[in-house]
N, C-alpha and C positions, 0 to 999 in steps of 0.2 A: 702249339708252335711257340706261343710266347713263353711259355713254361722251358720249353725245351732254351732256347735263348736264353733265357734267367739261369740256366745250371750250366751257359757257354758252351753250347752245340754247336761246330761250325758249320755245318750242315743248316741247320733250322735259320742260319742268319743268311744263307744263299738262298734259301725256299721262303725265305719272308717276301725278299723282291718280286719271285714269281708271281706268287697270289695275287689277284686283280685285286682283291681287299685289303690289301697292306697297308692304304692310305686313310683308310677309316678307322684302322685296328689301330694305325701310331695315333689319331685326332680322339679316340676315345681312353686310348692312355692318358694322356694327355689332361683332357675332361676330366678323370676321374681321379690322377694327383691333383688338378686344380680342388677340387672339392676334399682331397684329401688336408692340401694346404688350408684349407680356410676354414675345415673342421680344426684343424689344430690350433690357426689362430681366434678362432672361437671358444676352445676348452682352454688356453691360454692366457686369455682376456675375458673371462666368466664374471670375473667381479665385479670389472670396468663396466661390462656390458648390462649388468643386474642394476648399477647404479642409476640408470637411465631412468624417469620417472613415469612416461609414456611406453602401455602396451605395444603400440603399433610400433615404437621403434626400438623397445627394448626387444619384443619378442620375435621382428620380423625386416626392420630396413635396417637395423645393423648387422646382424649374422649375415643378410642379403651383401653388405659390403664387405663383409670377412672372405666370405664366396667368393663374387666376383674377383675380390683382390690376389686371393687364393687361387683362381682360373686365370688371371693376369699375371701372375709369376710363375707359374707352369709354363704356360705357355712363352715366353721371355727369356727362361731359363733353356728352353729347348732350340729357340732360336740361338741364342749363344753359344748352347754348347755345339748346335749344328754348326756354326760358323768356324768357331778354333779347331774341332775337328777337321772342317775343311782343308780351311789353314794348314793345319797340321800337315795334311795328306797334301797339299802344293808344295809344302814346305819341301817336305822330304821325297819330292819329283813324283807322287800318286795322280792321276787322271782327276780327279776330283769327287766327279759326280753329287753333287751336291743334293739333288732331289731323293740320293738313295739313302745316303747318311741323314738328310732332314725326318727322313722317313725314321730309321732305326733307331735316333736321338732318343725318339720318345721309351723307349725297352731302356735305354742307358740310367733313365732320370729316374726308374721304379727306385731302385734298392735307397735312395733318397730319402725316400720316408724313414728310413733308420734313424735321419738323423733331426725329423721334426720335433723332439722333445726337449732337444736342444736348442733348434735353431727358433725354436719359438720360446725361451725363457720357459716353458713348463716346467722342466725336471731337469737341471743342473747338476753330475753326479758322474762318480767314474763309470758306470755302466752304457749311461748315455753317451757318453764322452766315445766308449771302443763299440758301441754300438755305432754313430757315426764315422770312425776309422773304419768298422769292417762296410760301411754303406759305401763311403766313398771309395776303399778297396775294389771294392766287385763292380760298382761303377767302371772304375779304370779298367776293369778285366773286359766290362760288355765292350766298350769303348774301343778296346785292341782287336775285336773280334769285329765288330762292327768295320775297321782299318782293313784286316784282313780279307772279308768279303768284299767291299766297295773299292778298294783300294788296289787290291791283288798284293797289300804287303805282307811278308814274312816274316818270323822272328823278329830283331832286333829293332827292325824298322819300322813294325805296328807300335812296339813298345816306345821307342823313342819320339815318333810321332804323337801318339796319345798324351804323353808325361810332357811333351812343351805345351801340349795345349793346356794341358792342367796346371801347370805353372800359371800361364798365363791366366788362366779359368780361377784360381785362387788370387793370384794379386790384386785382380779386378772386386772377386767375391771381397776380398779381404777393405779394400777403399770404401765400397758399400755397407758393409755388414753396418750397425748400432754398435758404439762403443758398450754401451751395459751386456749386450753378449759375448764380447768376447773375452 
């Protein structure tokens, strides 16, 4: 189902709600961008971390803090983006429902990892660079599809919805980000 969802089934994003399991399937999403973030700021920071002169925190309570930090921005980013999504969907007079869209967030934040080689200083480079535009592309696409199920919006109005919250979701990203990334 979540497959189906990543290639924008509208169907698979109505049958996601059904399933009494939807809410473990989004919290292990989830999980496992967290560890995917903190593997990248681990192969990202390899040096930094080699430097350390103690095993026990070279080899095991810093990558522990990569992780956690890594499961602390998954999780943060999904809450946000649950919220402008909401937003979104008030905005433009959609019922809300917020625990469905909290739910689906997490399918939205996959194609993300596109753009971890960038956003971690690993690999700076035009490749990376449209590998991030097509991550956040397909994003925007789950995103309106996500609108469309939860929201019962159509055409113009998933899309418009979605794209202010992205505004917004970027200017905010944008005060945040580290100057040396961007």
């Amino acid at each position: 189902m979540i497959g189906k969802m990543m290639i924008l089934d509208p169907p698979a994003f109505r049958q996601f709600f059904e399933i009494k399991h939807s809410k473990l399937l989004s919290q292990l999403i989830v999980f496992g961008l967290g560890l995917a973030y903190g593997a990248a700021g681990i192969a990202a920071n390899a040096g930094f971390i080699a430097s350390f002169e103690g095993d026990l925190l070279r080899n095991v309570l810093v990558p522990l803090i990569f992780l956690f930090f890594g499961l602390l921005s998954a999780w943060i980013t999904k809450i946000g983006l649950t919220v402008l999504l909401w937003a979104g969907a008030r905005g433009f007079g959609g019922p809300g429902r917020m625990a469905h869209v909290y739910r689906a967030a997490s399918v939205a934040l996959i194609p993300g990892i596109l753009a971890l080689p960038l956003l971690t200083g690993m690999n700076v480079n035009w490749l990376t660079i449209l590998a991030m535009i097509f991550g956040v592309a397909w994003m925007f696409l789950i995103c309106v599809r996500i609108h469309e199920a939860t929201q019962g919006f159509g055409g113009w109005k998933a899309y418009a919805a979605v794209f202010a919250a992205f505004v917004f979701f970027a200017s905010i990203y944008y005060l945040v980000m580290p100057t040396g990334a961007l």
